[in-house]
C-alpha positions as CSV (number, residue, x, y, z in Angstrom):
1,X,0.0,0.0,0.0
2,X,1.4,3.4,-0.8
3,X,0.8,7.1,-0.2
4,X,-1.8,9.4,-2.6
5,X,-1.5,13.4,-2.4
6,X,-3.6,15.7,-4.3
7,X,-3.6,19.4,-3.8
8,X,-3.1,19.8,0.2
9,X,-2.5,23.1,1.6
10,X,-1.9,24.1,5.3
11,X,-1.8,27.5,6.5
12,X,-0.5,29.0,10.3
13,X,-2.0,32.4,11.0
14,X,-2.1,33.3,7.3
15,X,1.0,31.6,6.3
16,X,1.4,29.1,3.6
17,X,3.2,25.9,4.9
18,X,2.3,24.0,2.0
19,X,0.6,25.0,-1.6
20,X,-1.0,22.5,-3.5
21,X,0.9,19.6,-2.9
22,X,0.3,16.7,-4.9
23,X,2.9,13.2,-5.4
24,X,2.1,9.8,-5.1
25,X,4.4,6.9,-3.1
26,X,4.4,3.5,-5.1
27,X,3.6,0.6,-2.6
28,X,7.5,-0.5,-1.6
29,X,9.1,2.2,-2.3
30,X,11.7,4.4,-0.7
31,X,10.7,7.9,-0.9
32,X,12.5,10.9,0.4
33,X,11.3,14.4,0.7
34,X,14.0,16.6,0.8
35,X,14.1,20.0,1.6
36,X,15.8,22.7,4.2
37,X,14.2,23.8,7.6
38,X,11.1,25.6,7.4
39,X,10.1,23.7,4.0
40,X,6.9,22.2,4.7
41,X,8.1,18.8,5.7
42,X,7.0,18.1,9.2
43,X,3.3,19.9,8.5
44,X,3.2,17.1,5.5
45,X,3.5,14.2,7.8
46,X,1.7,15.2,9.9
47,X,-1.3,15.4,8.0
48,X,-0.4,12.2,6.5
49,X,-0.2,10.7,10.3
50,X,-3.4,12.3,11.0
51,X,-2.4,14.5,13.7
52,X,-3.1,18.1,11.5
53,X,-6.0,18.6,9.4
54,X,-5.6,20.2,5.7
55,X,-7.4,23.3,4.9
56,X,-8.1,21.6,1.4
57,X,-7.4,19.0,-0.8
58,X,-7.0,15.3,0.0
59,X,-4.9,12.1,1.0
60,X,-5.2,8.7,1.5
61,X,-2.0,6.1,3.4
62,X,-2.1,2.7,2.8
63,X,-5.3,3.0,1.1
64,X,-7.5,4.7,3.5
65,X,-8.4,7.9,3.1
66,X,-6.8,10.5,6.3
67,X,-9.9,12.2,7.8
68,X,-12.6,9.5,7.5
69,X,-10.4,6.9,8.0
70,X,-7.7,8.1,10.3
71,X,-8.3,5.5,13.0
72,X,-7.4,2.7,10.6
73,X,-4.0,4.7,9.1
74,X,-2.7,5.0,12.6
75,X,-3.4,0.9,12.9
76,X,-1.6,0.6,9.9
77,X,1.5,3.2,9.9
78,X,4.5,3.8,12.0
79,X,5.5,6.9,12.8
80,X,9.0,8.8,13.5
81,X,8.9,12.0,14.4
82,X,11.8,14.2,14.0
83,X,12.4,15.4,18.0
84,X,13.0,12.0,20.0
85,X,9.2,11.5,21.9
86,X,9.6,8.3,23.7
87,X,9.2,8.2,27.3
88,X,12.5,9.3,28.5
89,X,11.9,8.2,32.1
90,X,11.1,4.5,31.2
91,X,13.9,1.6,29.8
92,X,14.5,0.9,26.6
93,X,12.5,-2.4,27.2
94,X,9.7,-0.6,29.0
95,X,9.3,1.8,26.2
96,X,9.2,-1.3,23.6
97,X,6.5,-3.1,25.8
98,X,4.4,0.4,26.1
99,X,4.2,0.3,22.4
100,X,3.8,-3.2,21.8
101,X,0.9,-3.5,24.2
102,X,-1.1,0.0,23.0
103,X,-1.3,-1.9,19.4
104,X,-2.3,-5.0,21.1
105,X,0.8,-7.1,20.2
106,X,4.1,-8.2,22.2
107,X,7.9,-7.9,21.4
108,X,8.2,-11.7,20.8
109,X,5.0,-11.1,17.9
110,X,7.2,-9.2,15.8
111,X,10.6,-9.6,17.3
112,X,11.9,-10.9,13.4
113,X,11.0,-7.4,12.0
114,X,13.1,-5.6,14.9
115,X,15.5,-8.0,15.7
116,X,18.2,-6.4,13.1
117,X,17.8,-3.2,15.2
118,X,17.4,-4.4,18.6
119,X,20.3,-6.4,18.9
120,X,22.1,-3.6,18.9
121,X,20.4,-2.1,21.4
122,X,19.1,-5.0,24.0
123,X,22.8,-4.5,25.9
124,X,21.0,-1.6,26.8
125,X,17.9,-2.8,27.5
126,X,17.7,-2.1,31.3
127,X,18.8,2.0,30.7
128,X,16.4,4.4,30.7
129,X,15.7,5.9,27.2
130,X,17.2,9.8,28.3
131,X,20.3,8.5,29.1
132,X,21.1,6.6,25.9
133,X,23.2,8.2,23.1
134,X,21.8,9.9,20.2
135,X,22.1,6.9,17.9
136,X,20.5,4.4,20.1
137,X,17.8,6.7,20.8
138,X,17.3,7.1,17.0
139,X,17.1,2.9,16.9
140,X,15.1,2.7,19.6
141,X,12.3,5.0,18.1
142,X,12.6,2.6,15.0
143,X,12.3,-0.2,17.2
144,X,9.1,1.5,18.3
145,X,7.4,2.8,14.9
146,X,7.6,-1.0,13.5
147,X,6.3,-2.9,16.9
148,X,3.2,-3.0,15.4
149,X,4.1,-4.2,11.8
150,X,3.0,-1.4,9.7
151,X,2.3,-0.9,5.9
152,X,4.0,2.5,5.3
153,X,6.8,3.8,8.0
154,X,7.0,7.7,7.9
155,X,10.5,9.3,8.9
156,X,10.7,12.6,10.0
157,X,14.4,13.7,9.4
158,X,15.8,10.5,11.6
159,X,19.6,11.3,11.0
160,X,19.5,15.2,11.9
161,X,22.6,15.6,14.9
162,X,23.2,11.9,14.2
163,X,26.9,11.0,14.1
164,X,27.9,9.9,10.2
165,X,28.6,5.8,11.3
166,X,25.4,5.8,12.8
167,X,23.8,7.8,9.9
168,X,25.1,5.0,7.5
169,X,23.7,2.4,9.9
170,X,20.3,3.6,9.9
171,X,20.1,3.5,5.7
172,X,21.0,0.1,5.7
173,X,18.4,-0.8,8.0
174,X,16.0,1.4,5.8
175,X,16.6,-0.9,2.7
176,X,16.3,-4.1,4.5
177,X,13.4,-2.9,5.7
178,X,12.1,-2.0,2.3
179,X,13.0,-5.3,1.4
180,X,10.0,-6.5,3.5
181,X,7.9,-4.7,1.6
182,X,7.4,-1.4,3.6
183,X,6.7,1.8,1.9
184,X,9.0,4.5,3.5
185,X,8.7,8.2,3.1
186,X,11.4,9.7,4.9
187,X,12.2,13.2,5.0
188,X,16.1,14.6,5.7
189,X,17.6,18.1,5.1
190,X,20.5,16.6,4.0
191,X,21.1,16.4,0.1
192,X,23.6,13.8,0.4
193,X,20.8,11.2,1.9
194,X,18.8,11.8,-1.6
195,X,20.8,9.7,-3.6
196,X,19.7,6.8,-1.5
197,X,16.1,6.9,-1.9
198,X,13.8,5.3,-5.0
199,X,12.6,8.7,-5.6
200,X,12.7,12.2,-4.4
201,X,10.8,15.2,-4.4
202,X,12.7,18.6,-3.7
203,X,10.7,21.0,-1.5
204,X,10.6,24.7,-0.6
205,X,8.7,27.3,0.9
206,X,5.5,24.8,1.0
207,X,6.1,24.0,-2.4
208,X,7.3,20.6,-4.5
209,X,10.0,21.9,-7.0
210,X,10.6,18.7,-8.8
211,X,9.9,14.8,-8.3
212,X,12.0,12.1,-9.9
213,X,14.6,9.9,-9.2
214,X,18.1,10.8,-7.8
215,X,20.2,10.4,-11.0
216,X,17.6,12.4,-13.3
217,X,17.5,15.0,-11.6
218,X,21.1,15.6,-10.8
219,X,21.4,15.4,-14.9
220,X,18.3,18.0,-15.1
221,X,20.6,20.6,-14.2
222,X,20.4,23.2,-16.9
223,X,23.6,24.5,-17.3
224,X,27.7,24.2,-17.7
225,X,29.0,24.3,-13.9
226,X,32.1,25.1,-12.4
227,X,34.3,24.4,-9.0
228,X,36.0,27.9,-8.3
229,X,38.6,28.9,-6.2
230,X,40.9,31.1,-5.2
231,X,43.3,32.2,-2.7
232,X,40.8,34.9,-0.6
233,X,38.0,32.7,-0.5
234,X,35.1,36.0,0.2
235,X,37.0,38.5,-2.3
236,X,36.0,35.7,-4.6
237,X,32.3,35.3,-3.0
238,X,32.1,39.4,-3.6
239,X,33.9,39.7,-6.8
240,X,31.4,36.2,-8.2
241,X,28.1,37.7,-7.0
242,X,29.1,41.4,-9.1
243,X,30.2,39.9,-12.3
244,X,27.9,40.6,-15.0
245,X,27.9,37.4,-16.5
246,X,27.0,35.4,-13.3
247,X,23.8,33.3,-12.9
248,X,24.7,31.7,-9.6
249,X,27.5,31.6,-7.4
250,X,27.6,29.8,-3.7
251,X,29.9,28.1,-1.6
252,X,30.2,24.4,-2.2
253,X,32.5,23.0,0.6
254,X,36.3,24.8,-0.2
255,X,35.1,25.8,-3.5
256,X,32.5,28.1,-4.7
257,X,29.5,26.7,-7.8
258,X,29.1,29.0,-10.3
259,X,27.4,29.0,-13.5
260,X,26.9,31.5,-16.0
261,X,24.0,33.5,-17.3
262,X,26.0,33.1,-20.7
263,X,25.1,30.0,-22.9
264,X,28.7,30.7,-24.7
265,X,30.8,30.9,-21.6
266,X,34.2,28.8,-20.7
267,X,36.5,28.4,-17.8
268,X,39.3,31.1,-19.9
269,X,36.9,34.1,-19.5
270,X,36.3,33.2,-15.7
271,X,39.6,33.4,-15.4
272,X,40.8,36.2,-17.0
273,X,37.8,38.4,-14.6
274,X,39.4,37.0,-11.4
275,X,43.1,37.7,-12.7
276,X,41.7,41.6,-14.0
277,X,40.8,41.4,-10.4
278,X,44.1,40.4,-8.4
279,X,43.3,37.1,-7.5
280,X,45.8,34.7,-7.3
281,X,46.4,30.7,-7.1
282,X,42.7,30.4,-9.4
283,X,41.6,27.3,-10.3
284,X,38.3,27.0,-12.4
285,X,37.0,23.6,-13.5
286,X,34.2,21.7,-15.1
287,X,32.3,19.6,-12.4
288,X,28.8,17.3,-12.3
289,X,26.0,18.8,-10.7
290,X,25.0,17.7,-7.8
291,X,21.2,17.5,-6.1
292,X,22.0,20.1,-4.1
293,X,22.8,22.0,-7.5
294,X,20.0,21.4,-9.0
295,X,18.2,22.3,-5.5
296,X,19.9,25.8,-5.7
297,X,19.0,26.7,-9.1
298,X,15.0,25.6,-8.6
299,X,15.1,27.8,-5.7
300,X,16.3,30.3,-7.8
């Protein structure tokens, strides 16, 4: 069972947190929203979860519909939210029995669809959940959105402050769970974590930008693109963003992404500006686009 969407909008005191939304999720599949802070992504699940209610348009999870059949969804969905919400006072086993019990099964039920996670944390079993690490935490939530065996798994950013072994960790256990046939939609602010979804769809401002898979829309991008840099790293930020021939210039780890509002433009007359303007030890390359790339220039 997968995920339907057609034209929801949510609005806080007048403004738009998501306009006319509309994808679909195939049943199976890996889908990842991704998008920065502030883009709509949280509002979306939870409306999808149930918990908010659209001002228009509507959705149905797993094949029920989210306002007339919400009861059955949140029998039939786990749930991840992206601020850790288990009972911090209770054990890591306490918490999984809570959960277990308020869907009317047991650990030991569904202990082979958990067992990849819990293992590594049952040496904790006997801590209490606010005193575990920020990885196990993140596990142990998992642990607790599948106790119940549901259809489609929502992730709300999982890996945000999570440290990059235990990021890493958690994918993997994403695509063996896929491999059970669960539909994820995860959501992550980190462009990196795109590439390892089915599909995507890039979001901003309450709006979806672009929906396809990973690899098409890094080859989308519409134009030649170039790795800068030079030896005064903000002279060349300034000097970039004044040039009269620049479409888009931003820092890209120790280089800077520029492309050119000029369809005949090469590497020689990028260099020859940043020379005419006393920079020194220039370099100024071709490079492949990126989905954070693309992501810039659809925000554009």
């Amino acid at each position: 069972m997968g995920i339907s969407v057609k034209n929801i909008s949510k609005s806080y005191d007048k403004v738009m947190a998501l306009k006319d939304i509309s994808f679909e999720v195939k049943p199976g599949e890996l889908f990842g929203l991704i998008g920065p802070d502030g883009a709509g992504k949280t509002t979306l699940f939870r409306i999808l979860t149930t918990l908010l209610i659209a001002d228009k348009g509507e959705a149905t999870v797993a094949g029920y519909n989210v306002i007339k059949e919400y009861k059955s969804i949140r029998n039939h969905v786990g749930y991840m939210p992206g601020r850790f919400s288990l009972y911090q006072d209770l054990t890591v086993e306490e918490n999984l029995n809570f959960f277990a019990t308020i869907f009317g099964t047991t650990i030991q039920e569904n202990y082979d669809l958990i067992k990849e996670i819990y293992v590594q944390i049952e040496p904790f079993k006997d801590r209490r959940a606010g005193k575990l690490s920020g990885g196990m935490k993140q596990k142990l939530a998992l642990s607790c959105a599948l106790i119940h065996k549901p259809k489609v798994l929502f992730l709300d950013e999982p890996t945000t402050g999570v440290d990059p072994v235990s990021r890493k960790e958690f994918w993997e256990m994403l695509k063996r769970l896929q491999k059970k046939g669960i539909t994820i939609l995860v959501s992550t602010p980190y462009m990196d974590e795109a590439a390892l979804c089915d599909r995507i769809a890039l979001i901003q401002n309450g709006n979806i930008l672009e929906i396809d898979t990973p690899e098409v829309i890094k080859n989308s991008f519409p134009k030649t693109l170039f790795k800068v840099k030079a030896a005064e790293t903000f002279k060349l930020i300034q000097d970039l963003g004044s040039y009269e021939l620049t479409h888009s210039a931003y820092p890209f780890g120790e280089y800077i992404h520029f492309t050119s509002n000029n369809v005949d433009f090469n590497a020689k007359d990028l260099v020859q500006y940043l020379e005419s303007n006393g920079h020194t030890d220039i370099e100024v390359n071709e490079t492949a686009p990126t989905i954070e790339d693309t992501f810039m220039e659809l925000s554009k």
